[in-house]
C-alpha positions as CSV (number, residue, x, y, z in Angstrom):
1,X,0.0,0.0,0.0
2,X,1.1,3.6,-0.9
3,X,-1.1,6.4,-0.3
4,X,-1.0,10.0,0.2
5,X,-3.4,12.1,2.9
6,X,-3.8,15.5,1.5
7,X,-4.9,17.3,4.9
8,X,-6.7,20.9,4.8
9,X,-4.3,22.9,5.2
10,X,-5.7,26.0,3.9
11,X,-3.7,28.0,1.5
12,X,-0.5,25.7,2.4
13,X,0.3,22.1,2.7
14,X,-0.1,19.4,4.9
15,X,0.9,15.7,3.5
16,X,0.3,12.6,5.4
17,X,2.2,9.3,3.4
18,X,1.4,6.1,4.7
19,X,2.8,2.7,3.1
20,X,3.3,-0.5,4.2
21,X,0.6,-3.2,5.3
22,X,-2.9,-2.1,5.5
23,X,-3.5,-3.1,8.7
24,X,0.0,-1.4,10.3
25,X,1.1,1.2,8.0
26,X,4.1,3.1,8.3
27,X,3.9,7.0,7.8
28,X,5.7,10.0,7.2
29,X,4.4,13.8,7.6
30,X,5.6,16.3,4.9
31,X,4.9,20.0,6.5
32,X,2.3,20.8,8.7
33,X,0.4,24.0,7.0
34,X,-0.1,27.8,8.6
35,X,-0.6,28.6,12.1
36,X,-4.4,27.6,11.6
37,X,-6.3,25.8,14.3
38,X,-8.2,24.1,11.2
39,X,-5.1,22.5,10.1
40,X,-4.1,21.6,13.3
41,X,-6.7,19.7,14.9
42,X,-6.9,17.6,11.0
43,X,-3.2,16.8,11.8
44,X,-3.7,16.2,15.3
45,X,-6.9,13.8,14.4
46,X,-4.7,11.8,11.6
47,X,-1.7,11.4,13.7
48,X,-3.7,10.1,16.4
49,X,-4.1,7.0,14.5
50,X,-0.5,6.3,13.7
51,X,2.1,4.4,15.8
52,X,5.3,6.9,14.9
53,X,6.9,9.1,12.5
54,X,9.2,7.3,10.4
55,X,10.0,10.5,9.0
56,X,9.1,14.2,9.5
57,X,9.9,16.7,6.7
58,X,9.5,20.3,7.0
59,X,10.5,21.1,3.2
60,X,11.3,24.9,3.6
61,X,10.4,28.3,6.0
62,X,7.3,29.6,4.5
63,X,4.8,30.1,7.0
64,X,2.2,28.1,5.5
65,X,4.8,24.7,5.9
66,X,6.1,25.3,8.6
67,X,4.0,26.9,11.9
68,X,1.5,24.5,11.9
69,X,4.7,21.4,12.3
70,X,6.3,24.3,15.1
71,X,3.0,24.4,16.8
72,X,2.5,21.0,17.2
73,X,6.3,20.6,18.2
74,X,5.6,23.0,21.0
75,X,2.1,21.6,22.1
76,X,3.1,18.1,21.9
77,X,1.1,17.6,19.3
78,X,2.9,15.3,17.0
79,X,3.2,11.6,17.8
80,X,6.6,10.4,20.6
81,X,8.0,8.5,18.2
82,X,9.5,10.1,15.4
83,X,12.7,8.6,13.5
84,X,14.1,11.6,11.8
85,X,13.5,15.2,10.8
86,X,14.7,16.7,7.6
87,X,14.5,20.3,7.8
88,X,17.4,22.9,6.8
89,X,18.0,25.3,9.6
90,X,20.3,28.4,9.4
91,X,23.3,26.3,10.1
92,X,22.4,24.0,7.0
93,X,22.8,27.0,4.9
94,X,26.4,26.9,3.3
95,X,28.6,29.9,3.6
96,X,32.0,30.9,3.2
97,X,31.8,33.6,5.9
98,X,31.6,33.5,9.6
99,X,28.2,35.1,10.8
100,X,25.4,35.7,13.6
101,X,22.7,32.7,14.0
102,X,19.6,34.1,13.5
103,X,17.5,32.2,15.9
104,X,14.4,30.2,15.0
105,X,12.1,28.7,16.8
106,X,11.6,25.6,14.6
107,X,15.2,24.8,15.6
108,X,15.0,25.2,19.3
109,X,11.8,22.8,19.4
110,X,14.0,20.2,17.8
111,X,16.7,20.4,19.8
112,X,14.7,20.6,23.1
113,X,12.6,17.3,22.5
114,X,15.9,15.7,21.2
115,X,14.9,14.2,18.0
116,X,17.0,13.2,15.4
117,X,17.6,16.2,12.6
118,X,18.7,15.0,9.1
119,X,20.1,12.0,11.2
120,X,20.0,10.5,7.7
121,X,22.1,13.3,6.0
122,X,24.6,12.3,9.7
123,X,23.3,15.9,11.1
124,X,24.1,17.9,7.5
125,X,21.9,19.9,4.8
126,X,19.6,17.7,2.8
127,X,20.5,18.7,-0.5
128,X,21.5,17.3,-3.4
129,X,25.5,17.4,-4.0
130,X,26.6,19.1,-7.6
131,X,28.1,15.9,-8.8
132,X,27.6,12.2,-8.3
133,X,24.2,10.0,-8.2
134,X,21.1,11.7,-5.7
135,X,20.9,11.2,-2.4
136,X,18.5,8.2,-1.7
137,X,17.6,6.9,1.5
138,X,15.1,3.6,2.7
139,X,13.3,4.2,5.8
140,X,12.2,1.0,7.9
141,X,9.4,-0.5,6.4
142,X,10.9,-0.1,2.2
143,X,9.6,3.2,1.7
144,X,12.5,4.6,-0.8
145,X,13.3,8.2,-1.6
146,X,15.4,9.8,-3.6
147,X,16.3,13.7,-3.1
148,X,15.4,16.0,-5.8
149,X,15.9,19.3,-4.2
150,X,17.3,21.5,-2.7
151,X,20.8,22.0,-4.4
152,X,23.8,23.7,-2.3
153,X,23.1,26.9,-4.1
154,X,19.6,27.0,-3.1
155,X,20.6,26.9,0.6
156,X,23.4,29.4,-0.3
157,X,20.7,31.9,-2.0
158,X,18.5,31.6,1.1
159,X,20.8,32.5,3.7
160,X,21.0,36.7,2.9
161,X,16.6,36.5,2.9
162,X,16.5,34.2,6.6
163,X,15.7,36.5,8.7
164,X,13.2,38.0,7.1
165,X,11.5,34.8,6.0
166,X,11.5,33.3,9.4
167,X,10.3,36.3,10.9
168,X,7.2,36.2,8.4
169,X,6.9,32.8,9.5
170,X,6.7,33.7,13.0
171,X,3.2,36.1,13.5
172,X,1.9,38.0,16.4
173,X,-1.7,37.2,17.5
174,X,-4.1,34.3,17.6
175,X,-4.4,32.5,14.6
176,X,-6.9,33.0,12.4
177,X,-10.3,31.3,12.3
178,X,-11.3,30.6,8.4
179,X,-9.2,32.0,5.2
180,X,-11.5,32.7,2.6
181,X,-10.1,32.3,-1.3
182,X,-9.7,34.6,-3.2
183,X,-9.5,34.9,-6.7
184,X,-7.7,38.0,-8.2
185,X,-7.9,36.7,-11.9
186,X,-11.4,36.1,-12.7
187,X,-12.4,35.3,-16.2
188,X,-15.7,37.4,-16.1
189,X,-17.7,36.0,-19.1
190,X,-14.9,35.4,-21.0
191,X,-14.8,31.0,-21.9
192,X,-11.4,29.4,-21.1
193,X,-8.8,29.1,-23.6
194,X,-6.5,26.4,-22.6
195,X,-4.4,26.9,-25.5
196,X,-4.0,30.2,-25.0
197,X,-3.3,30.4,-21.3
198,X,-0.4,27.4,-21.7
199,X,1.4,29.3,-24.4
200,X,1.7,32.6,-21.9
201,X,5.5,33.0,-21.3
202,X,7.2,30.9,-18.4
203,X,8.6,33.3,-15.8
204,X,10.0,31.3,-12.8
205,X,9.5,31.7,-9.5
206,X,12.6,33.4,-8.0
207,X,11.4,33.0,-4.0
208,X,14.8,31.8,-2.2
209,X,12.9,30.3,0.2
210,X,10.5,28.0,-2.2
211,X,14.2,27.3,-3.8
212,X,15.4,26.1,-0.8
213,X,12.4,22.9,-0.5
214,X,13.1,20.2,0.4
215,X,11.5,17.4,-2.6
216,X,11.9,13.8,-3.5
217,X,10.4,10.8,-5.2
218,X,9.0,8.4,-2.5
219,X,8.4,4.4,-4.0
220,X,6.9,2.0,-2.7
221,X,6.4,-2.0,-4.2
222,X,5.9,-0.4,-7.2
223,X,4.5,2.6,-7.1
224,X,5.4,6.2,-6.7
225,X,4.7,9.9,-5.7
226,X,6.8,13.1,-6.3
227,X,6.4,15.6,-3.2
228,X,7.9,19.2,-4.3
229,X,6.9,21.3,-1.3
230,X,7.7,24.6,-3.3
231,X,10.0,23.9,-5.6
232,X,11.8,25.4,-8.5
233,X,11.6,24.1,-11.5
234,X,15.2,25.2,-12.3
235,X,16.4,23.2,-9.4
236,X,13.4,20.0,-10.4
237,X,14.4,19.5,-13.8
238,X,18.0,19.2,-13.5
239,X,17.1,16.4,-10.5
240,X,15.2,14.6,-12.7
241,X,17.2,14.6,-15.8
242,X,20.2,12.9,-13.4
243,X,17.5,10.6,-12.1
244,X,16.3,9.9,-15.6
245,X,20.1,8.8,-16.4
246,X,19.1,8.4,-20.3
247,X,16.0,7.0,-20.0
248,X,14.0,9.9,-21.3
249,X,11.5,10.6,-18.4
250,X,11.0,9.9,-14.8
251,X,7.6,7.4,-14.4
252,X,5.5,8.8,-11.1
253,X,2.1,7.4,-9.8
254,X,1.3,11.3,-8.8
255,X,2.9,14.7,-8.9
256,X,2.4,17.3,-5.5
257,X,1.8,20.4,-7.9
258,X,4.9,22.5,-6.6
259,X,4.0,26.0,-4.7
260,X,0.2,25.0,-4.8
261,X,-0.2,25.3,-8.9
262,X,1.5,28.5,-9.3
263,X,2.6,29.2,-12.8
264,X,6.0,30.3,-12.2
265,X,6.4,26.7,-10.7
266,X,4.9,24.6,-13.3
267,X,6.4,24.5,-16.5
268,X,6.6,22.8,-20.0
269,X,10.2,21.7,-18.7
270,X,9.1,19.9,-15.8
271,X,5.6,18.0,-17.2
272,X,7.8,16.7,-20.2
273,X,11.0,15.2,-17.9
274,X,8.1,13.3,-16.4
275,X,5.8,10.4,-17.3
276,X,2.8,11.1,-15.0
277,X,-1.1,11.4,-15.3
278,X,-1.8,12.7,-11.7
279,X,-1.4,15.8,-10.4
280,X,-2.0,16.7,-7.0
281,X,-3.0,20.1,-5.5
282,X,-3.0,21.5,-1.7
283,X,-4.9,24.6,-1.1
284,X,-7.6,26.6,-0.7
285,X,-7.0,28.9,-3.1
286,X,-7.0,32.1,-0.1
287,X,-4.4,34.6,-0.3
288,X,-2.6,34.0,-3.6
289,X,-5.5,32.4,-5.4
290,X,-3.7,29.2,-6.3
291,X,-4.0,27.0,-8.5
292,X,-3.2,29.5,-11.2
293,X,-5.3,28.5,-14.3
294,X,-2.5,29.2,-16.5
295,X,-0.4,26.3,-14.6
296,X,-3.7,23.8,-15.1
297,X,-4.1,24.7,-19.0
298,X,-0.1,23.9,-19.0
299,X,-0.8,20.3,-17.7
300,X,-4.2,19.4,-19.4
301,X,-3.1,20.8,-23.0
302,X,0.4,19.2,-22.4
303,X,-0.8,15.5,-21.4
304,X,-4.2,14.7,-22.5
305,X,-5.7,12.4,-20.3
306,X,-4.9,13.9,-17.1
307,X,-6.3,13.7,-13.9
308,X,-6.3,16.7,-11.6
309,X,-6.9,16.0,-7.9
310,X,-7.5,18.9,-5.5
311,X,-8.0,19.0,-2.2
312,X,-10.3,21.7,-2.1
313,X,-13.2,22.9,-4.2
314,X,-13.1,26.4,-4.8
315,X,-14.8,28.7,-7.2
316,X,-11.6,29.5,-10.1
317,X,-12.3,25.6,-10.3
318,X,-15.7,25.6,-11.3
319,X,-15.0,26.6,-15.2
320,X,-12.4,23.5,-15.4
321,X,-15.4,21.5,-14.6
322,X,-17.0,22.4,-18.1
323,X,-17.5,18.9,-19.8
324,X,-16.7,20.9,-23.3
325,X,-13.0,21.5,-21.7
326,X,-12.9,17.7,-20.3
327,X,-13.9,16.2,-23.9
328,X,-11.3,18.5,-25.9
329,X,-8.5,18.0,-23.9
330,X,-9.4,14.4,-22.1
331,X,-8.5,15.5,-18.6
332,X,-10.9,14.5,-14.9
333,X,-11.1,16.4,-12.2
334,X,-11.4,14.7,-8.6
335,X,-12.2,16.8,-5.7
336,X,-11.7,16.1,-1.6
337,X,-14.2,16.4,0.9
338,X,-16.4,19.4,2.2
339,X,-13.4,19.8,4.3
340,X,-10.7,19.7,1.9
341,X,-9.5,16.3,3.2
342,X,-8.0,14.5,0.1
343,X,-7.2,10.4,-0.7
344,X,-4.6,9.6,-3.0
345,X,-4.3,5.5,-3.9
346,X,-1.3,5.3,-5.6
């Protein structure tokens, strides 16, 4: 068994995988959403379930990765057992100079309960090394994954914006009670143009902190999910070209959308590399009214016969619903519950 629990986590992302026997999975938690009291008592409910944490990654500093995991930390919210936690602190981040730790509070929780951090990397950066094959790891139970991101200059790039991307990650004040999406790009009357929305021109994401996620390709007796947190496709492709090794294209059960569908994180680059039919979104569409419909047309004009699996149902979705759109271009779209609580079966 493989699966993948796609948690509501709002705007951000919250990613329960679970493999092994039915009947006593093993599972690992991939981020933990915003500091939302939603997202938190969906984690606290799932987790409640499961024995351990083989693994706990926190893939990069955004806020809406990362509070929700440093609440729980700080609550004792998150399971006793955990094997490891990849995350990539300020010491992580490679430097030729001497400087002043700037003090997180992700850090401090992981240190004071003890656990094991990047244990598998023997207490370094996960990243992936400039040379050489990708980093890939087994946890207990056969679960295989093979790093994909970040790269040592990703970590470099992020260590002039820390401070100020931690800080944003740590608010003042209660958090709040509902996020409602927006959606800054409505279409009016106007009909969707897939065609013409893909061919709009690619222009990357340059966040140093979205470069700096941590994503891999998890496998599991045959079968697969890629998990991208929110990464770059200039730092993805090149991962999966070395992975690749020839073969033309990397084969994935499902793809985690990176940076919740944004376009400047999906592009032609990255759907091509790969040989995949399901794509995976986490959010709600509030605050930055992902998933960006120009990053959907990419997909559904680019590989017919897709299937489009989001967690949330949201009102940008509705014209992707139109069965004119799902005849031309042979894509589905699968939706999770009231809630936004989505079941992958991989």
């Amino acid at each position: 068994m493989l699966r993948l629990r796609v948690l509501p986590a709002l705007h951000g992302d919250a990613l329960l995988l679970e493999y092994g026997p039915p009947d006593t999975p093993h599972h690992v938690l991939v981020d933990g959403g915003p500091r939302s009291n939603i997202t938190r008592e969906a984690i606290a409910a799932a987790l409640r379930q499961v024995r351990g944490l083989d693994l706990l990654v926190v893939t990069h500093v955004d806020a809406d990765h990362i509070t929700g995991v440093l609440r729980m930390l700080e609550h004792g919210d998150l399971p006793d057992r955990i094997g490891d936690v990849w995350f990539n602190g300020w010491h992580h981040l490679p430097s030729d100079q001497l400087g002043v730790k700037q003090g997180e509070r992700l850090s401090k929780a992981i240190r004071k309960r003890r656990l094991p951090w990047n244990a598998a990397f023997d207490g370094g950066a996960v990243m992936v090394p400039d040379t050489g094959p990708l980093p890939v790891r087994e946890l207990p139970g056969g679960l295989r994954l093979t790093l994909l991101s970040p790269t040592r200059q990703a970590l470099a790039d992020l260590r002039p914006a820390w401070k100020e991307v931690v800080e944003e990650a740590e608010p003042a004040g209660p958090p709040p009670v509902h996020e409602r999406p927006v959606q800054p790009d409505r279409l009016g009357d106007k009909p969707l143009d897939p065609d013409a929305l893909a061919a709009a021109p690619f222009a990357p994401d340059d966040s140093e902190a979205n470069g700096s996620s941590i994503a891999f390709l998890a496998e599991f007796d045959g079968r697969s999910v890629i998990l991208t947190g929110d990464a770059h496709c200039g730092v993805l492709v090149p991962g999966l070209r070395r992975l690749a090794a020839g073969n033309g294209r990397v084969s994935a059960g499902a793809l985690k959308v990176p940076h919740h569908g944004s376009a400047g994180n999906v592009s032609g680059e990255l759907l091509d590399i790969l040989d995949c039919r399901r794509f995976v979104f986490s959010t709600n569409g509030a605050i930055y009214g992902h998933p960006d419909r120009t990053a959907i047309a990419r997909i559904v004009t680019r590989i017919p016969g897709s299937r489009l699996e989001f967690n949330y149902r949201t009102p940008s979705l509705e014209p992707w619903e139109s069965a004119r759109l799902r005849r031309r271009w042979r894509y589905e779209t699968v939706f999770g519950d009231v809630d936004g609580h989505l079941l992958v079966r991989l």
